[in-house]
N, C-alpha and C positions, 0 to 999 in steps of 0.2 A: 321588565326584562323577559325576552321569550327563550326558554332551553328544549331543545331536539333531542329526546332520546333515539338512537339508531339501533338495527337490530348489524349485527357484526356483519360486511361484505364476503359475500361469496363469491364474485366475480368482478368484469370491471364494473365501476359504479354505475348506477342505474340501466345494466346489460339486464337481459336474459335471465330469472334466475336457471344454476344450473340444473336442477331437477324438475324441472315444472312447475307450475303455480301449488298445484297440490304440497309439495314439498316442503313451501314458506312456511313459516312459522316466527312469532311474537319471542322475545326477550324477555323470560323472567325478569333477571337483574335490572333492566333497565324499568318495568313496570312497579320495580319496587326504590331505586332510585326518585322513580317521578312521584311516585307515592310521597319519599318522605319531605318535596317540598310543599307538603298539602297539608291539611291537616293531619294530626298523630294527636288525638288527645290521650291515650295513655301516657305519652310523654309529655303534656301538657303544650305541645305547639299548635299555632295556629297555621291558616297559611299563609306562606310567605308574599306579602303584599308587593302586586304590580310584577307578579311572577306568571305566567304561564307558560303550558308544558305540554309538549307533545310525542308521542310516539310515533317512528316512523320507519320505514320497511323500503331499503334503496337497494334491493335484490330483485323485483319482479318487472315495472314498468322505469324505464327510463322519463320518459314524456310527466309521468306522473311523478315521481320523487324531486326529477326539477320545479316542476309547478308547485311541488308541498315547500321548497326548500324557495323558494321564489315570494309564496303570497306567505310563510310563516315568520320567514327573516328572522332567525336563531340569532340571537345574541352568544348565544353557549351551545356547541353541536358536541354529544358525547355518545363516545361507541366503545366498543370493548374490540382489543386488535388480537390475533395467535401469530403464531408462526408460518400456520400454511395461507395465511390471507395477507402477509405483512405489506405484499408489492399493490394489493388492492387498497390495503388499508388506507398507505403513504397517496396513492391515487385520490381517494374518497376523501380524505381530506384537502386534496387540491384543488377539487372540487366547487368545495366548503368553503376554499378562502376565494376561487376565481368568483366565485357569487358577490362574497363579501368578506376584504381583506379584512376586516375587522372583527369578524366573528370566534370569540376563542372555542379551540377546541380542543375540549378535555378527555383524554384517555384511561381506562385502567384494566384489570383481571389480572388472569394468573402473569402471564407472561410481564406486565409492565410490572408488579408488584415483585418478581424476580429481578428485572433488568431496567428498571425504570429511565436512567438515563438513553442504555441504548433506544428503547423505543422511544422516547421523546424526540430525541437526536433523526433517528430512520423516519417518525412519518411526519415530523415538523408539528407534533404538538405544542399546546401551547401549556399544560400543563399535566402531568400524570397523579393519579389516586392509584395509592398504598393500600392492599388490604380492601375491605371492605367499603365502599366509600358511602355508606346510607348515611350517615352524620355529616362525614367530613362534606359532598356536596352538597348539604345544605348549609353549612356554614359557609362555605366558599360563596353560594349564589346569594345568600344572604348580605355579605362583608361587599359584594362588588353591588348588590341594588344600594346599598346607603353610599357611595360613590367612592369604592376602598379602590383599590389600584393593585392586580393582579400580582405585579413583581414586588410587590411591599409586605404581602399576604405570608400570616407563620401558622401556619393550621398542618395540627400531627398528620402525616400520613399525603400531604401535599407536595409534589413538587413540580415549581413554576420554570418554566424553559424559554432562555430570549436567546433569539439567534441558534438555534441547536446547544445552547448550554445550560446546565442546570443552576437554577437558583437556590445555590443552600439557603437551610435555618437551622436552626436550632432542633425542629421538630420535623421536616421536609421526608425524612428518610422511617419515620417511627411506624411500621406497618400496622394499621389501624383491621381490629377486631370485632364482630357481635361478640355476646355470649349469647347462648342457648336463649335466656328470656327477655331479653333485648329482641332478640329477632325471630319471637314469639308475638311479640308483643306489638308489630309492626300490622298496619292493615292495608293488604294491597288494595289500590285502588281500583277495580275491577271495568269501573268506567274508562279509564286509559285504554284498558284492553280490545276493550267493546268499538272505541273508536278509531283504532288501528286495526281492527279485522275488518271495520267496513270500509275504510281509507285503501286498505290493500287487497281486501278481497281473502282472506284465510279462511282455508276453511278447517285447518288444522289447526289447534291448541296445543302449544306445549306452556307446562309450567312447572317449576321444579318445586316439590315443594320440601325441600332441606336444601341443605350446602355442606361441598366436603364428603365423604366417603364414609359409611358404617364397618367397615369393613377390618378387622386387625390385621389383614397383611394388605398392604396396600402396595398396589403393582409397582414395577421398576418404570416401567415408563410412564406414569401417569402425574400429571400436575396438582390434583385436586387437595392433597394435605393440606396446599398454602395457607388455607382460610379455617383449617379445621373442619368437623361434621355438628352439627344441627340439625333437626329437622322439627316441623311443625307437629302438633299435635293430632291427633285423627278427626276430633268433631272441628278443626279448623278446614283441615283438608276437605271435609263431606262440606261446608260450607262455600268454600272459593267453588268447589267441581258443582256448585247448585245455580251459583252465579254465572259460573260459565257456560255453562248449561243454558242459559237465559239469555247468551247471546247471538241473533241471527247469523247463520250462514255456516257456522262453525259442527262439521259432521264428526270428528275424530278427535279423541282425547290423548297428549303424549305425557306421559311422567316424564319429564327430565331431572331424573335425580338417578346418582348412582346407586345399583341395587333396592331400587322402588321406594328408594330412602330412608326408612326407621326398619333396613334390614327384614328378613324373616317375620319375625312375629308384629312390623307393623305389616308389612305389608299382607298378610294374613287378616290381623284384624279389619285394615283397608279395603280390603274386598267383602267382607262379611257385612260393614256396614254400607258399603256402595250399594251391595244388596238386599241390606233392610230398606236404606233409604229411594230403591227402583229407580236411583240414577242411570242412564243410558243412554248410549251415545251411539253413532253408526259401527264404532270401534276403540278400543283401548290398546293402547302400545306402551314399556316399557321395558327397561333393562334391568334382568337380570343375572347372578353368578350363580354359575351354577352349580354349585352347595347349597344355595338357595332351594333349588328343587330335588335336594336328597332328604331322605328321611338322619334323626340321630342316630349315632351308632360308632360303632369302628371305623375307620378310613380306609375302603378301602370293598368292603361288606355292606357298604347302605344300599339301598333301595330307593327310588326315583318316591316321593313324597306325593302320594295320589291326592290327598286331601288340597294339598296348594293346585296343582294339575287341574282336577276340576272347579275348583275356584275360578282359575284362570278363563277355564272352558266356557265357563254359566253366562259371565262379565264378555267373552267374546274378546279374553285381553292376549294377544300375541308380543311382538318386541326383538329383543334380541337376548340372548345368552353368552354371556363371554366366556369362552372358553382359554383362549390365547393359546394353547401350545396343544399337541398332542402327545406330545412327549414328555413324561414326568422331570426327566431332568431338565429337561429346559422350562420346565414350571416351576420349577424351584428358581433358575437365575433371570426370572421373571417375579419371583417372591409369591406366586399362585400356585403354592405346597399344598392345597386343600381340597384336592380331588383328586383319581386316579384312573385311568384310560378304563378300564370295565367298569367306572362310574358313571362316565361320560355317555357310554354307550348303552347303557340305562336308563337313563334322563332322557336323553334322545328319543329310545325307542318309544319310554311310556309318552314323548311330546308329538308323536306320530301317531302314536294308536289317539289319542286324546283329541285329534284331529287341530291342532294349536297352533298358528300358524308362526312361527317363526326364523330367526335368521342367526350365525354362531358368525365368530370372526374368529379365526385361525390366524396366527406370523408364523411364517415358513422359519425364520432365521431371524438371528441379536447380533450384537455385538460380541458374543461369546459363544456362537453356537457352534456344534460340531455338524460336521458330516454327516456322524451315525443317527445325531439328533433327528439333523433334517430326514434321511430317509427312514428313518419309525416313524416322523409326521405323514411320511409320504404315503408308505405301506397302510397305515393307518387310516387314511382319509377316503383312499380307496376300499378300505373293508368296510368303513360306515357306507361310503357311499355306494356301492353293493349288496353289501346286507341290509341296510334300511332304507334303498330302494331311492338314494341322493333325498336325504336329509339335508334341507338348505343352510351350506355353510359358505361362505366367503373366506377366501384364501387370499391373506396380503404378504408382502415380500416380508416388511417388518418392520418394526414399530418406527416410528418417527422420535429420535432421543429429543426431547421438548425440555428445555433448558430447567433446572432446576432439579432435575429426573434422575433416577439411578441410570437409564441407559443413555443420560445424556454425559454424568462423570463418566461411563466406559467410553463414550464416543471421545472425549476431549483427554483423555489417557492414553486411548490410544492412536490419539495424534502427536499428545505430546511426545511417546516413545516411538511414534513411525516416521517421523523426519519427512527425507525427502521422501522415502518410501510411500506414504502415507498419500500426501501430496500429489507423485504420480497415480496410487492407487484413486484419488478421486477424484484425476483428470481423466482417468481410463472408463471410470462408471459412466461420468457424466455424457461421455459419447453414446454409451446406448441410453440415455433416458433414466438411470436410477439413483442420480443424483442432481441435486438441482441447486446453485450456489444463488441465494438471495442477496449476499452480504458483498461487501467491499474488504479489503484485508484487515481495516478497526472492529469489523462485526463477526460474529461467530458467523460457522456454516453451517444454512438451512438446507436436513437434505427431506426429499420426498421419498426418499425408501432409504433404510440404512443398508452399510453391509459387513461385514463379521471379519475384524482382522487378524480373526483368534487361529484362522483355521485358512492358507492363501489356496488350499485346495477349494476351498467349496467359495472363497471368494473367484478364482477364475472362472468355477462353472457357472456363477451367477453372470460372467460378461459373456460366456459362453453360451448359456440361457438364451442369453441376448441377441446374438448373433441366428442362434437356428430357431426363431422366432421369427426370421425373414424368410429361410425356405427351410422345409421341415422334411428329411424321410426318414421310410422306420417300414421295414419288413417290404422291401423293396419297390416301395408306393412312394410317392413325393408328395406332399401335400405345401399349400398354399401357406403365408402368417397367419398364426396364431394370437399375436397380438399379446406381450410380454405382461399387460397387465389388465386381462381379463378377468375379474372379479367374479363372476359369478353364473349361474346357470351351469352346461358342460364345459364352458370356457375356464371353470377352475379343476375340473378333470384334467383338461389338456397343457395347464396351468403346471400339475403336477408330475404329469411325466415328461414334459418338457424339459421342466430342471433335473428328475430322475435320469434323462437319458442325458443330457447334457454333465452331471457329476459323472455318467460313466465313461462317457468319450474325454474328459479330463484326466481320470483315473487311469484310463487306459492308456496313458505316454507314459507314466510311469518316473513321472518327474518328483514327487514328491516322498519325503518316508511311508505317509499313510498311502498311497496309491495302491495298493496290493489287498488290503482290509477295506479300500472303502468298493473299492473294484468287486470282491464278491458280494459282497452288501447291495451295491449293486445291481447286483443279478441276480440275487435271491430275491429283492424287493419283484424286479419286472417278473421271476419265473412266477412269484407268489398270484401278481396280478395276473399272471396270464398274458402269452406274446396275443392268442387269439382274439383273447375280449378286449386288448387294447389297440389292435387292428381296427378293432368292430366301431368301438369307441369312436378311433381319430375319424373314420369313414361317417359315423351319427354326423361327428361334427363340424364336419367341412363340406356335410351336405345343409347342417342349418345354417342363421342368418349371424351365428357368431363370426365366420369369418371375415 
């Protein structure tokens, strides 16, 4: 029996990937999947006979993932689906079957271990994994090599799907678990790895090495609790990053674990011994919170944490830092009550002086933000990027509610209380591009930027956003689009007072109760930036190539 591990589609199946080849990157989960149909002798398994397993990367060459999926003939093709991939997903596996009807393919993660039915039903799997599935698929490929019959199958945490419906058991639904030395105790198989970097050509590494979040507040919009937090131990970690290390082609090292995984002080010790041991790579990337790089202290009074800072420096390790809001109140209804805007701006500063090369993610806006919210983010984004001279941040509309999520309960609350109102409200977005319906009316709706029904003033000036996003003036100049979701560079300058000037031509009809308070808000924000250096600004930017 031959099983395909997939790394999750980014696009259509075997298109283009979307960030360039550089960008690719290998599947923890699925390298530790094909692991456990291998040998595991601390668990006393062998391996499973007339089984092979391969890993496989249908994001970069088309021509080539046919020809892998052609001469490897999967018996069992598994990939892990989300939400912002779901219409790729259901694709990839049509795939899968137009190759060979016969071929089951098994799904799981966050999402299917949420919504198992629905996803089974949306991409026409033929089975979903609950929870962790390092056991549970190896029992499954086990039961079907001695010639068991997929729809007969009772394995906890399994559920088999004929015809878009689910086949209960008894145990189908039971979301299956590591604990901590369980999944310690797993040894990834490093040669899988090694043979899907030269198969696809990576030359970046990511591998996570925990699962789940170290973190006691754990954001409103993020999935990762499902599974709980784990993570591996330090002389495990310096041992995989040695093997990794040993495989051609591969220049750059990614942590995919939230908050560098064993939190603060492993990640500390993680870098001390990176550095005893003179592991080195072209470069090191992961994600941190940014409390992470405050020193102990009061909330509010710390100091940027120079001993981690140059850590980072020595290793040559940059990444990202989550920030999410700049607004303390809306850090709170985000549940990231853990730092405070002249912390932010400390951390920053000493990540500039330290010469560190990284990147922040900003939401403009929730499901419960205000006006005033947004414009302190606004005012705000501008002072950093003024005073420390466009510290690279990334400014998105706002979070995507991902089912399971505190901002996914706000999202389906208040639909349930917006009626038709609601309704209209996200036939009106969808026109400009800020909502994006994946679903039929049995499936919830997927959007690609949410928008706040807390507050219908700063809900119109986001369509309105929209609107002068096609033709733009401002201090008696006109300028060209802007482009409503430019990300990054000065295109998130222009990003920002777009929607600033846009709240105040809203403000300014005077249709709502708050329109009068959000209206000088307003214009203290622009008097604050400056009508002249945002003159200067829109003219930088409509002479570069962001236009």
């Amino acid at each position: 029996m031959k099983v395909m591990l997939s790394t999750t589609p980014m696009n259509r199946p075997g298109g283009d990937y979307n960030f360039h080849l550089k960008g690719a990157r290998p599947s923890t989960g699925m390298v530790y999947l094909g692991s456990m149909l291998g040998e595991q002798g601390k668990f006393g398994f062998g391996r499973l006979t007339g089984v092979d397993v391969m890993l496989e990367e249908p994001n970069i060459s088309e021509g080539r993932f046919l020809k892998s999926l052609n001469k490897f003939g999967p018996d069992i093709f598994c990939f892990t689906p989300y939400e912002f991939n779901l219409e790729r997903s259901k694709e990839l596996c049509a795939l899968v079957k137009a190759l060979n009807p016969n071929t089951l393919v098994f799904v799981g993660g966050p999402l299917a271990t949420i919504a198992p039915e629905y996803v089974g039903k949306f991409i026409h799997a033929d089975a979903v994994f609950l929870g962790e599935a390092d056991f549970t698929l190896r029992e499954v490929v086990n039961y079907l090599t001695r010639g068991g019959r997929l729809e007969k199958i009772d394995v906890a945490g399994v559920l088999p799907m004929k015809k878009g419906k689910p086949i209960e058991t008894a145990n189908s639904r039971k979301i299956q678990t590591l604990t901590q030395a369980e999944y310690r105790m797993i040894e990834p198989d490093i040669g899988l790895l090694a043979e899907v970097t030269k198969n696809a050509g990576y030359e970046k590494m990511d591998f996570a090495f925990s699962r789940g979040c170290p973190s006691k507040l754990i954001c409103s919009f993020c999935q990762l609790p499902a599974t709980g937090n784990k993570a591996l131990e330090t002389g495990k970690i310096i041992g995989i990053l040695k093997q990794i290390k040993q495989i051609p082609g591969i220049k750059f090292m990614c942590f995919g674990d939230a908050m560098f995984g064993n939190g603060k002080d492993g990640a500390i010790r993680l870098m001390k011994e990176i550095t005893r041991e003179g592991i080195s790579f072209d470069g090191f990337a992961a994600e941190w919170s940014l409390d992470m790089l405050l020193k102990a202290g009061e909330k509010g009074k710390r100091e940027a944490d120079l001993e981690m800072l140059n850590l980072m420096k020595q290793l040559h390790i940059g990444g990202e830092i989550g920030l999410e809001s700049l607004s303390e109140s809306q850090l709170v209804k985000f549940n990231k009550d853990n730092y405070t805007y002249e912390e932010i701006k400390r951390v920053l500063s000493a990540v500039k002086d330290q010469g560190i090369i990284t990147s922040s993610g900003i939401f403009l806006w929730g499901f419960d933000t205000t006006c005033k919210e947004v414009i302190e983010t606004i005012e705000r984004a501008f002072d950093l990027a003024h005073s420390l001279r466009r510290v690279p941040i990334t400014f998105i509309d706002g979070p995507v509610p991902y089912m399971g999520t505190v901002e996914y309960a706000k999202f389906m609350e208040a639909r349930k209380n917006g009626g038709e109102e609601f309704e209209a409200a996200l036939v009106l977005m969808n026109e400009y591009g800020l909502v994006k319906k994946t679903s039929s009316r049995d499936y919830p709706v997927t959007l690609k930027a949410p928008m706040p029904l807390q507050d219908m003033l700063l809900q119109q000036a986001i369509v309105e956003m929209s609107k002068m996003t096609e033709k733009m003036s401002f201090e008696g100049r006109e300028y060209p689009p802007l482009g409503l979701f430019q990300m990054d560079g000065d295109g998130d300058e222009a990003h920002l007072l777009t929607m600033l000037l846009a709240i105040k031509k809203v403000a300014s009809e005077g249709k709502y109760p708050q329109s009068k308070e959000v209206l000088e808000m307003a214009n203290r924000a622009l008097d604050s930036i400056g009508k002249n250096k945002v003159a200067g600004l829109l003219a930088d930017i409509i002479e570069s190539d962001l236009c």
